[in-house]
MOPAC internal coordinates of N, CA, C and O (Angstrom, degrees):
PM7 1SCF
backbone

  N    0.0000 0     0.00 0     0.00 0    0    0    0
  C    1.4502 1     0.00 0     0.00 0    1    0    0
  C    1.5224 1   108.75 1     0.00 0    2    1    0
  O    1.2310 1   116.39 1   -45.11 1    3    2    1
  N    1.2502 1   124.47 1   134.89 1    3    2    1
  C    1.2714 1   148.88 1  -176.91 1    5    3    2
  C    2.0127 1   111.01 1   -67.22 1    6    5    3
  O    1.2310 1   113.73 1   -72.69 1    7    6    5
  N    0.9214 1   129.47 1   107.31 1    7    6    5
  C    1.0267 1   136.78 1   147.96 1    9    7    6
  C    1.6920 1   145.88 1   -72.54 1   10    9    7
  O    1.2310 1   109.18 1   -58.43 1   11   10    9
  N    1.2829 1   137.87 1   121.57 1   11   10    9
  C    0.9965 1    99.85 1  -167.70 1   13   11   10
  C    1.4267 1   106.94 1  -134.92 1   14   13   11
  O    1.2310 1   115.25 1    -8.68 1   15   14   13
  N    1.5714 1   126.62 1   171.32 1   15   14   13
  C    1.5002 1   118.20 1  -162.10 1   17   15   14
  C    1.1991 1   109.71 1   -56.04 1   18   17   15
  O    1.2310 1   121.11 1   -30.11 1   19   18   17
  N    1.5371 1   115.48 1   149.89 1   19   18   17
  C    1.2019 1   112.61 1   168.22 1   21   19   18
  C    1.7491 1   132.24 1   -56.19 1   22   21   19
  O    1.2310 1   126.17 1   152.35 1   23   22   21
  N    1.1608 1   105.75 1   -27.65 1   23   22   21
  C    1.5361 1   114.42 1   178.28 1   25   23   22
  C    1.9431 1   106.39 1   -84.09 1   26   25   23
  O    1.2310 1   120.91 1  -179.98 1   27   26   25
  N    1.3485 1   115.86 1     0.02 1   27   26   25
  C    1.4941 1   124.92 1   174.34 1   29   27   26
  C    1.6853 1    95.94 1   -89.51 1   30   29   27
  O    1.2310 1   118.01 1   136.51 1   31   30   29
  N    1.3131 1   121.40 1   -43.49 1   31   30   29
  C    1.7926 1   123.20 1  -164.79 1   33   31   30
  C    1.7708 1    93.95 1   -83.69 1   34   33   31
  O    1.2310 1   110.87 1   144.42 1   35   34   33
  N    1.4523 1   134.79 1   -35.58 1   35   34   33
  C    1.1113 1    97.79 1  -178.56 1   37   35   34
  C    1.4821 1   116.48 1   -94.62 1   38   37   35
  O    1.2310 1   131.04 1   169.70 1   39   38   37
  N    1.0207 1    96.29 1   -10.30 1   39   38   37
  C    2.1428 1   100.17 1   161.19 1   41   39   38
  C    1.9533 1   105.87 1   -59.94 1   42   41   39
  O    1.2310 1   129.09 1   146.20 1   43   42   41
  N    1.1707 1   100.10 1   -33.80 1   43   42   41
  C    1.9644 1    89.23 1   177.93 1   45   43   42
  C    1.4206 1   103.55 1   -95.22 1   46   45   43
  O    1.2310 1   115.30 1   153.37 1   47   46   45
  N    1.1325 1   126.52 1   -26.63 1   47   46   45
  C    1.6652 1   111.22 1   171.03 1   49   47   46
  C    1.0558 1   108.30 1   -76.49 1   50   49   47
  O    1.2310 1   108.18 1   139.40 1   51   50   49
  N    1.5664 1   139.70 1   -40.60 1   51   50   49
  C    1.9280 1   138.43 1  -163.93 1   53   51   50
  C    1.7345 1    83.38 1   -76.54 1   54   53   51
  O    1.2310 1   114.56 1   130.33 1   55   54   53
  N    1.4141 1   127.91 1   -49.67 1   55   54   53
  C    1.6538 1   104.90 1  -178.41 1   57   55   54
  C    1.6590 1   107.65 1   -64.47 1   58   57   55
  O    1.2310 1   115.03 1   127.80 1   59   58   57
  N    1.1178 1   127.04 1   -52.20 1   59   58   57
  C    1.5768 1   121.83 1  -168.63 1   61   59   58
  C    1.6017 1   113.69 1   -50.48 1   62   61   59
  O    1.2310 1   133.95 1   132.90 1   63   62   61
  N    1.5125 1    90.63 1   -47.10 1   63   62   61
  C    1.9197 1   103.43 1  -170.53 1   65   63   62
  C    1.4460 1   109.90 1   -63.11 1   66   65   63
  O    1.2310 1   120.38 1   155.00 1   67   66   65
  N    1.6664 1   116.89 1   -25.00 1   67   66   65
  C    1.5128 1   126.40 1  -148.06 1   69   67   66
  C    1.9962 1    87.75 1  -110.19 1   70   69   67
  O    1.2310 1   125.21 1   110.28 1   71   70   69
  N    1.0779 1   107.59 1   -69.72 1   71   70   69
  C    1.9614 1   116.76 1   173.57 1   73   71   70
  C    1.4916 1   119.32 1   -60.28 1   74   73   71
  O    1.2310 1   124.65 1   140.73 1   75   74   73
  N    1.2762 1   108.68 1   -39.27 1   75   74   73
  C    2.0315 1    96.84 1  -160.73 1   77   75   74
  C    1.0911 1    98.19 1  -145.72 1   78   77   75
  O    1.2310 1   115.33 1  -105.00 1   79   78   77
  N    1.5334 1   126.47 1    75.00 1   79   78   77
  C    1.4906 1   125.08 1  -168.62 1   81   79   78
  C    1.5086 1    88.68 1   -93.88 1   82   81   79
  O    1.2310 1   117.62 1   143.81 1   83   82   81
  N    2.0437 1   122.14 1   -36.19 1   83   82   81
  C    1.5625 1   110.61 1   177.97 1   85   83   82
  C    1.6300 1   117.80 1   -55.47 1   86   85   83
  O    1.2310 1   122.55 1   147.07 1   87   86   85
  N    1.6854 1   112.72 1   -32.93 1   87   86   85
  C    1.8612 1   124.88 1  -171.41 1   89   87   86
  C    1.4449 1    69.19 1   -52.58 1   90   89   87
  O    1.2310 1   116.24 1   105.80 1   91   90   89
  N    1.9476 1   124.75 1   -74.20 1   91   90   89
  C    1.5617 1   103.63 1  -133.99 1   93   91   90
  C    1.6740 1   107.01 1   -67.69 1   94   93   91
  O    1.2310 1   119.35 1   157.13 1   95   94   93
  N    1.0168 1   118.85 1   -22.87 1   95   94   93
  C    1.9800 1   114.86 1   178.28 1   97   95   94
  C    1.4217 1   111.86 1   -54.21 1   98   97   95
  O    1.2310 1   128.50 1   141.38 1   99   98   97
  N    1.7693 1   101.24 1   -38.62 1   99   98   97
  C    1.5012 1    91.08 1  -173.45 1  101   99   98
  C    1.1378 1   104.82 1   -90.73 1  102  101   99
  O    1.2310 1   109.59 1   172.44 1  103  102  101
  N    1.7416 1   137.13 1    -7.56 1  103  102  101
  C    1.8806 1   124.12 1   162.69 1  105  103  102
  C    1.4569 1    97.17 1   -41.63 1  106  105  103
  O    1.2310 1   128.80 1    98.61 1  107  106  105
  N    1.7564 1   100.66 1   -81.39 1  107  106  105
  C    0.9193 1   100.36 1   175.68 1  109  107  106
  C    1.7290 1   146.49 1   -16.34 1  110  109  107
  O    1.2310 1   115.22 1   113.00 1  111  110  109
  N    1.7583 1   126.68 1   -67.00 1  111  110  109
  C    0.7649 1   106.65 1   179.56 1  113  111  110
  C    1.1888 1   120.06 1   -62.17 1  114  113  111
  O    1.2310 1   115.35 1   128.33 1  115  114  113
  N    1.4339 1   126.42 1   -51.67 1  115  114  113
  C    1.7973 1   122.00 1   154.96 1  117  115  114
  C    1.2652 1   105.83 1     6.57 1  118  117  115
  O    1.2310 1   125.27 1    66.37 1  119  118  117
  N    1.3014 1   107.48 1  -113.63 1  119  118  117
  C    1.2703 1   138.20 1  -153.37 1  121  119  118
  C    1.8289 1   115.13 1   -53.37 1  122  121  119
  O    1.2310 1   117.42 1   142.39 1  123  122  121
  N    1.3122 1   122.51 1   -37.61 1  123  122  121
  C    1.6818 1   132.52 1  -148.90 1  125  123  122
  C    1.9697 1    91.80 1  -135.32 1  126  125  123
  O    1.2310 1   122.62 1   108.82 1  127  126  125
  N    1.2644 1   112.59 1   -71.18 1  127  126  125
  C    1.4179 1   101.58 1  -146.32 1  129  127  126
  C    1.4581 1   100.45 1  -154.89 1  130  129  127
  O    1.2310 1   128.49 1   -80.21 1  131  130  129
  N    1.2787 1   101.26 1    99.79 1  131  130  129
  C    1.7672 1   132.24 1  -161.74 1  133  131  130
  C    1.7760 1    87.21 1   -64.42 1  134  133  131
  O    1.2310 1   107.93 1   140.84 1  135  134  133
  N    1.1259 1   140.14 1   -39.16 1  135  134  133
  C    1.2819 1   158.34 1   168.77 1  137  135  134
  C    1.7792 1   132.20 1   -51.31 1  138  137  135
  O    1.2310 1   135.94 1   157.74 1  139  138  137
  N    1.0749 1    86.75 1   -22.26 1  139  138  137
  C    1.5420 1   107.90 1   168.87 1  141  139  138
  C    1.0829 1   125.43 1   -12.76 1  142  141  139
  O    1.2310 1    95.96 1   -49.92 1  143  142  141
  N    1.6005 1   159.91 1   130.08 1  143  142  141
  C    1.3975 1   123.25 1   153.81 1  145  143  142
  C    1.5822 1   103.23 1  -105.23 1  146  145  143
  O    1.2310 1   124.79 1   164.32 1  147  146  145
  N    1.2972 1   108.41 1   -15.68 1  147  146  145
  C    2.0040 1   106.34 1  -173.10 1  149  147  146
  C    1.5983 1    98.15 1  -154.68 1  150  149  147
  O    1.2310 1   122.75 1    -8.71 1  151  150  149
  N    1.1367 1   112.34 1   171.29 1  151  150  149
  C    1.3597 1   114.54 1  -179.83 1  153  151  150
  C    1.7495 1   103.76 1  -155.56 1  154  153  151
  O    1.2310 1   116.68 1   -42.98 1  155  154  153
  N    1.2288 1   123.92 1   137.02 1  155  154  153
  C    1.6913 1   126.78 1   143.50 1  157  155  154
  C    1.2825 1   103.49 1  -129.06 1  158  157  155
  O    1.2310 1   141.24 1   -26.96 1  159  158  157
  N    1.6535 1    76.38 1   153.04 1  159  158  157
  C    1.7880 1   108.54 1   165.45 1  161  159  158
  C    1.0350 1   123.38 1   -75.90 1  162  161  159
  O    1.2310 1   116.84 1   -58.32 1  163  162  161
  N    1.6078 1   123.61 1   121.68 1  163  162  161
  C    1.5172 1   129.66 1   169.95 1  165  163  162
  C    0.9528 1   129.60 1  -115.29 1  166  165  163
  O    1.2310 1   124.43 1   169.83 1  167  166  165
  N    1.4574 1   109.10 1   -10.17 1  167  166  165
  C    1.7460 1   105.84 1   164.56 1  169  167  166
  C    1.5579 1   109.31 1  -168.96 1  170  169  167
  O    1.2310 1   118.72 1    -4.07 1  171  170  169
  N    1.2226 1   120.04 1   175.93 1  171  170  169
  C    0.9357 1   116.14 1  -169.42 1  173  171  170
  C    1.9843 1    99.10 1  -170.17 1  174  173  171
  O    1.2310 1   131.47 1   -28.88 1  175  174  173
  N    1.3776 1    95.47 1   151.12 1  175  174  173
  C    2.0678 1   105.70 1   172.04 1  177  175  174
  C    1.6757 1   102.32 1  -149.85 1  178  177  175
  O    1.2310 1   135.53 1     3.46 1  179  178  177
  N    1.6569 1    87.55 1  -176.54 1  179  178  177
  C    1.2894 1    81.30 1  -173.84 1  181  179  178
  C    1.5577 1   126.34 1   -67.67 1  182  181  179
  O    1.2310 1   121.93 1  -174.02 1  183  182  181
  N    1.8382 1   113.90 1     5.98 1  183  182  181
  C    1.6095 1   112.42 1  -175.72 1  185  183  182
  C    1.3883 1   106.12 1  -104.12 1  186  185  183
  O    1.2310 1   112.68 1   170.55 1  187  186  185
  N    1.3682 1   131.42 1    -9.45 1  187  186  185
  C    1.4375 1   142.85 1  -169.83 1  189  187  186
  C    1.3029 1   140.61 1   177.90 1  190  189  187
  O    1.2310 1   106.93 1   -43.94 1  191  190  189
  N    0.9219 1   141.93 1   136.06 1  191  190  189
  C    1.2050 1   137.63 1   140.98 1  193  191  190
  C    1.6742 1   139.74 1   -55.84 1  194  193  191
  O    1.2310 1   122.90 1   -54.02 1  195  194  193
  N    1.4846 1   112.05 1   125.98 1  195  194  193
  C    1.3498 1   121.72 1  -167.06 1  197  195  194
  C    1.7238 1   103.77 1  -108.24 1  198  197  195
  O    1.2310 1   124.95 1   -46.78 1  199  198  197
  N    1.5681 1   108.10 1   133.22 1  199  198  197
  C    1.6049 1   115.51 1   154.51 1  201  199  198
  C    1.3421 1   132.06 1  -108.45 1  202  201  199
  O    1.2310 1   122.01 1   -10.56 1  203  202  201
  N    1.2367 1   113.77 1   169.44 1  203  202  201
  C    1.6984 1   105.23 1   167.61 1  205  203  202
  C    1.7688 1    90.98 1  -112.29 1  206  205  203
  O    1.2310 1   126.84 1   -60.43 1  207  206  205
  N    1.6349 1   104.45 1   119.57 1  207  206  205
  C    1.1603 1   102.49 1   170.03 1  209  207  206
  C    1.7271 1   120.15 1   -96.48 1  210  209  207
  O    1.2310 1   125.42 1   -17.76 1  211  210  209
  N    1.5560 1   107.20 1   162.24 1  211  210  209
  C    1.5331 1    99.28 1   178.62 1  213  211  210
  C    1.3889 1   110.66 1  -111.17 1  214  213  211
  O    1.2310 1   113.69 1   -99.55 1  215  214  213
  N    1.6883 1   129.54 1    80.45 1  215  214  213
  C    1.2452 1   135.55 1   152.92 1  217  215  214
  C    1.1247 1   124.33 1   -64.99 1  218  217  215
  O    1.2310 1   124.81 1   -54.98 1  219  218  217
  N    1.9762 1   108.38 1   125.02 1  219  218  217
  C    1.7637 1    94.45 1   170.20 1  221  219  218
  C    1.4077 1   133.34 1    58.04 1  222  221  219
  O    1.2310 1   119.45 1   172.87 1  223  222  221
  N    0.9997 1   118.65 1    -7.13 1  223  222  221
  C    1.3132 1   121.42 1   160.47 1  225  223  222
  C    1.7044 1   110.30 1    99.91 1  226  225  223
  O    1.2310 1   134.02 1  -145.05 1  227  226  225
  N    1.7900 1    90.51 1    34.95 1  227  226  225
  C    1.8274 1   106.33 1   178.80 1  229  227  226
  C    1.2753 1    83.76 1  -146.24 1  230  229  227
  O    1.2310 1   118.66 1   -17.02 1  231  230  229
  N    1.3559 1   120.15 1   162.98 1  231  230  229
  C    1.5588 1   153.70 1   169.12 1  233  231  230
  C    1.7274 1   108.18 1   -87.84 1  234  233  231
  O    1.2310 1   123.95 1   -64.45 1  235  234  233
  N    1.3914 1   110.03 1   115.55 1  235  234  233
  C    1.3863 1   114.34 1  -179.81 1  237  235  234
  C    1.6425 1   102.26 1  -105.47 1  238  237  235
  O    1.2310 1   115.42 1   -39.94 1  239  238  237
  N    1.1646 1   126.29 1   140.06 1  239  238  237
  C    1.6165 1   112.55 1   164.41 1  241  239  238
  C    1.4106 1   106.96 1  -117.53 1  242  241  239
  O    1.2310 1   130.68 1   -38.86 1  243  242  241
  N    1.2993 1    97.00 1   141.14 1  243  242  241
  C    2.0680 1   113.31 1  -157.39 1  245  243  242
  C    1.5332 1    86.85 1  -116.58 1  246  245  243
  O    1.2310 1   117.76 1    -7.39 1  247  246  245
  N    1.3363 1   121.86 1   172.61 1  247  246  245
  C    1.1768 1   162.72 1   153.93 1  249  247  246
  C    1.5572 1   122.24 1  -133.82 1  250  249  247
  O    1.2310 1   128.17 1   -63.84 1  251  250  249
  N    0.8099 1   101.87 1   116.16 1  251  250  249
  C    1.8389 1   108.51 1   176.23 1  253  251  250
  C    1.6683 1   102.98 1  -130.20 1  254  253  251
  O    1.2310 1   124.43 1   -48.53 1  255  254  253
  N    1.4708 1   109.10 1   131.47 1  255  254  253
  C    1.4285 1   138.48 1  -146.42 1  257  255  254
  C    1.8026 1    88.04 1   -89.10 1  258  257  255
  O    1.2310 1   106.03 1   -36.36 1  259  258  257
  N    0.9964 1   143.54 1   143.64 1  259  258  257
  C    1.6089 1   155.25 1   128.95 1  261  259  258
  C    1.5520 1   105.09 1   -22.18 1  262  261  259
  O    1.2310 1   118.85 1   -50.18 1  263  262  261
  N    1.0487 1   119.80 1   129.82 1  263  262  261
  C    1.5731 1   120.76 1   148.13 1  265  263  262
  C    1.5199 1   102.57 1   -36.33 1  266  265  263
  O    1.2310 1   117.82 1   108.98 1  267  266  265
  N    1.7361 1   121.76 1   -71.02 1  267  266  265
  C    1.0943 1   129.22 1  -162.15 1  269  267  266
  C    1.1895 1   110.57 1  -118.48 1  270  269  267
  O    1.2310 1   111.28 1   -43.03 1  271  270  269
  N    1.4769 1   134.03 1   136.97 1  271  270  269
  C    1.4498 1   107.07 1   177.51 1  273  271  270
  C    1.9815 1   110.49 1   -79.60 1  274  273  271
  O    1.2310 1   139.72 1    -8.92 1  275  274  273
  N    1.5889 1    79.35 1   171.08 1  275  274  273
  C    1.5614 1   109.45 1  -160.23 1  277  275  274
  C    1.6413 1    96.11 1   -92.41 1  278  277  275
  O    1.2310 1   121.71 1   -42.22 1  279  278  277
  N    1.3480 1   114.34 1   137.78 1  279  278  277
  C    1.3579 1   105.77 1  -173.23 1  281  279  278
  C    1.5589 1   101.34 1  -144.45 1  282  281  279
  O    1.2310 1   127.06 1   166.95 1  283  282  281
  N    1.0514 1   104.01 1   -13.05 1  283  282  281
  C    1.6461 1   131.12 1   178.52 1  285  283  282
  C    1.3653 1   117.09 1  -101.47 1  286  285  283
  O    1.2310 1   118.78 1   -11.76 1  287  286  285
  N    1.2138 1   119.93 1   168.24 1  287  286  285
  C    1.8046 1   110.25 1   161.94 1  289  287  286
  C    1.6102 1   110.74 1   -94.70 1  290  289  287
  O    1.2310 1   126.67 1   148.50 1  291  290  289
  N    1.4243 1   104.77 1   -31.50 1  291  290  289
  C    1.8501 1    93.20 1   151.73 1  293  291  290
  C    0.8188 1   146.92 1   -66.05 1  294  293  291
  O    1.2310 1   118.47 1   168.33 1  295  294  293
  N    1.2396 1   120.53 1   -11.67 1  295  294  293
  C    2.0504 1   147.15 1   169.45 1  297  295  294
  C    1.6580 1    76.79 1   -45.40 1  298  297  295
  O    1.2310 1   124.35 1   121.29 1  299  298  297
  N    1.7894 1   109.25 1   -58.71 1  299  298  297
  C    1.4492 1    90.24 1  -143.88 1  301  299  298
  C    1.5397 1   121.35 1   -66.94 1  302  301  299
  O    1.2310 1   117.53 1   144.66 1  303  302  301
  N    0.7379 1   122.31 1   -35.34 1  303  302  301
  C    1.5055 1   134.79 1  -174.82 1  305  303  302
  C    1.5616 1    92.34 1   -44.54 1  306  305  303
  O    1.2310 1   128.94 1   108.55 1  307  306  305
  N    1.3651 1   100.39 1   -71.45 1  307  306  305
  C    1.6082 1   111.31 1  -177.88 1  309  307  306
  C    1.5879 1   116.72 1   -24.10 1  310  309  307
  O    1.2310 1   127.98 1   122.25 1  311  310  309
  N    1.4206 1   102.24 1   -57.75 1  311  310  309
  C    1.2471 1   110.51 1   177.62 1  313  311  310
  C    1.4889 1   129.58 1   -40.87 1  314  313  311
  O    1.2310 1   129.41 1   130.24 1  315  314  313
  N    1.6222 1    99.46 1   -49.76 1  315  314  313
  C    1.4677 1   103.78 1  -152.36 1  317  315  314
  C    1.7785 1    83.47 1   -97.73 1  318  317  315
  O    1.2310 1   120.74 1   168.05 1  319  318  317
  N    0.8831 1   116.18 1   -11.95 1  319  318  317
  C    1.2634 1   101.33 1   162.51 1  321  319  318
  C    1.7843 1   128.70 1   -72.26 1  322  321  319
  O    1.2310 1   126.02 1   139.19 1  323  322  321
  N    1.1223 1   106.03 1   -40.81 1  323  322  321
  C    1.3597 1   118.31 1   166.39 1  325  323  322
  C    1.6312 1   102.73 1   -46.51 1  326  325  323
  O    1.2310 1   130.61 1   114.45 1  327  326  325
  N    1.3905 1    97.14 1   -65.55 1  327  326  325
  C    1.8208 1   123.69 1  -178.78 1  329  327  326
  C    2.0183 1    87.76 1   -21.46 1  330  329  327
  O    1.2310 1   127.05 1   124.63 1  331  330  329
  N    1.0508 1   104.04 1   -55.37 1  331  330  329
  C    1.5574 1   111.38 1  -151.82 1  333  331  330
  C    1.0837 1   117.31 1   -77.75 1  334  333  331
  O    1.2310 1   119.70 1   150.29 1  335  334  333
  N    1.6377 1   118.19 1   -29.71 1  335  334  333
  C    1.7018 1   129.67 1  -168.67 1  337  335  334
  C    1.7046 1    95.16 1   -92.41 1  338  337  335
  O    1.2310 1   115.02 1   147.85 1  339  338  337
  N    1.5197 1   127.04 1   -32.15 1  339  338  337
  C    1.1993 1   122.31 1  -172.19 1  341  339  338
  C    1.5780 1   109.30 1   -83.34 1  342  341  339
  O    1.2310 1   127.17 1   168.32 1  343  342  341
  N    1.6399 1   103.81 1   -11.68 1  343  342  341
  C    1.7950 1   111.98 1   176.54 1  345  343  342
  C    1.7306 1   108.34 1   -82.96 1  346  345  343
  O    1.2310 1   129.15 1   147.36 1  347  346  345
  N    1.5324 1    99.97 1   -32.64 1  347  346  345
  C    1.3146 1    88.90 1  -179.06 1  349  347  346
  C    1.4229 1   133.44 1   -90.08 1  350  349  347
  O    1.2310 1   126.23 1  -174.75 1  351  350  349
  N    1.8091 1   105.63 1     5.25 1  351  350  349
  C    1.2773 1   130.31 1   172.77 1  353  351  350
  C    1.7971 1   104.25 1   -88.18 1  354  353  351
  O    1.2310 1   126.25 1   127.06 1  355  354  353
  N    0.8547 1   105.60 1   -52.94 1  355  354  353
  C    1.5291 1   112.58 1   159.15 1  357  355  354
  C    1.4323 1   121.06 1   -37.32 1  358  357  355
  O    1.2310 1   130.94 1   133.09 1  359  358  357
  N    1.2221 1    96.50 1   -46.91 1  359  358  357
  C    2.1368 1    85.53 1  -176.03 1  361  359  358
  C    1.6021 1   103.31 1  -109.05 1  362  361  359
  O    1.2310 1   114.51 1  -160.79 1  363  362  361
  N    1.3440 1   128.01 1    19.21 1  363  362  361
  C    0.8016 1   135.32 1   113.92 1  365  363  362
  C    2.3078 1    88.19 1   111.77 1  366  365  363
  O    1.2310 1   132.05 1  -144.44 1  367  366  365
  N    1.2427 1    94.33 1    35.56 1  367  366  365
  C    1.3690 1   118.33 1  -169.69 1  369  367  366
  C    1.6177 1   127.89 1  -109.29 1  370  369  367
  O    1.2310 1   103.54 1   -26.33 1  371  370  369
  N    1.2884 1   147.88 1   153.67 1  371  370  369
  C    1.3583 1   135.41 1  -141.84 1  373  371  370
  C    1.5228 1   104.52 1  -117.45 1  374  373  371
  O    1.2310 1   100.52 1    -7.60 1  375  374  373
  N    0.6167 1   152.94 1   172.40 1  375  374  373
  C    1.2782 1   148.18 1   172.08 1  377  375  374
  C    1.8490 1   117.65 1   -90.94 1  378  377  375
  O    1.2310 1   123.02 1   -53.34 1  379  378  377
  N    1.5127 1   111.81 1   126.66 1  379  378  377
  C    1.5866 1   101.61 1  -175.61 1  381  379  378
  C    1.3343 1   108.19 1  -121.71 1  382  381  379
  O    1.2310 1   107.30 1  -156.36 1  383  382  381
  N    1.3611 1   141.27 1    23.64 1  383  382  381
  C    1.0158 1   166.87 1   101.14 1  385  383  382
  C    1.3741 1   142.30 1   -61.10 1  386  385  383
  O    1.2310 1   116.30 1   -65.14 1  387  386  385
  N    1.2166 1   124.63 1   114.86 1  387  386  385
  C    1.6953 1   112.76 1   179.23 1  389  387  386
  C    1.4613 1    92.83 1  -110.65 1  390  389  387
  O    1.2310 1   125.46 1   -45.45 1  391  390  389
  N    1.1864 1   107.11 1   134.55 1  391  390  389
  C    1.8811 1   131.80 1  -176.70 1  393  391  390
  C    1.5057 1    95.81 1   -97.26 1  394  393  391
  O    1.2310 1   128.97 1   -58.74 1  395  394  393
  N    1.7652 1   100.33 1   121.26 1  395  394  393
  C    1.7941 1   103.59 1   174.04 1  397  395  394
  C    1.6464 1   101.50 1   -61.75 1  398  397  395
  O    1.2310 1   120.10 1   180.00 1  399  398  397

């Protein structure tokens, strides 16, 4: 499994947490906890990405796996983008963003 510098993971969590906190609710609800009300990113490697979700009025922490693993720091983007278009096919939702 792929690791990556520490100053690479908080450049993808300060963009995720700060730009696409709705992308991470809807990984999340997808994938972990249809229930969700908010979600951040706290970590992430080369097999997944992890949130702290807000169920019910407790903190759940998820992991959701890569299509592919990430071995690169561009894997990642890739990823969580995938992460996002296959969540919003999942809940059965359109896309309101197009990602360059």
């Amino acid at each position: 499994m792929t690791t990556f510098p520490a100053e690479v993971v908080r450049a993808v969590l300060r963009h995720m947490n700060e730009d696409h906190t709705e992308d991470s609710l809807t990984i999340v609800r997808a994938y972990a906890e249809p229930e969700a009300s908010a979600a951040t990113m706290t970590g992430l490697d080369g097999a997944g990405g992890t949130w702290d979700a807000q169920v019910r009025g407790r903190t759940v922490s998820v992991t959701v796996p890569w299509t592919e693993p990430a071995v690169e720091r561009a894997d990642l983007r890739r990823e969580v983008v995938r992460l996002h278009e296959r969540a919003l096919e999942r809940l059965g939702q359109t896309p309101t963003e197009v990602h360059p």
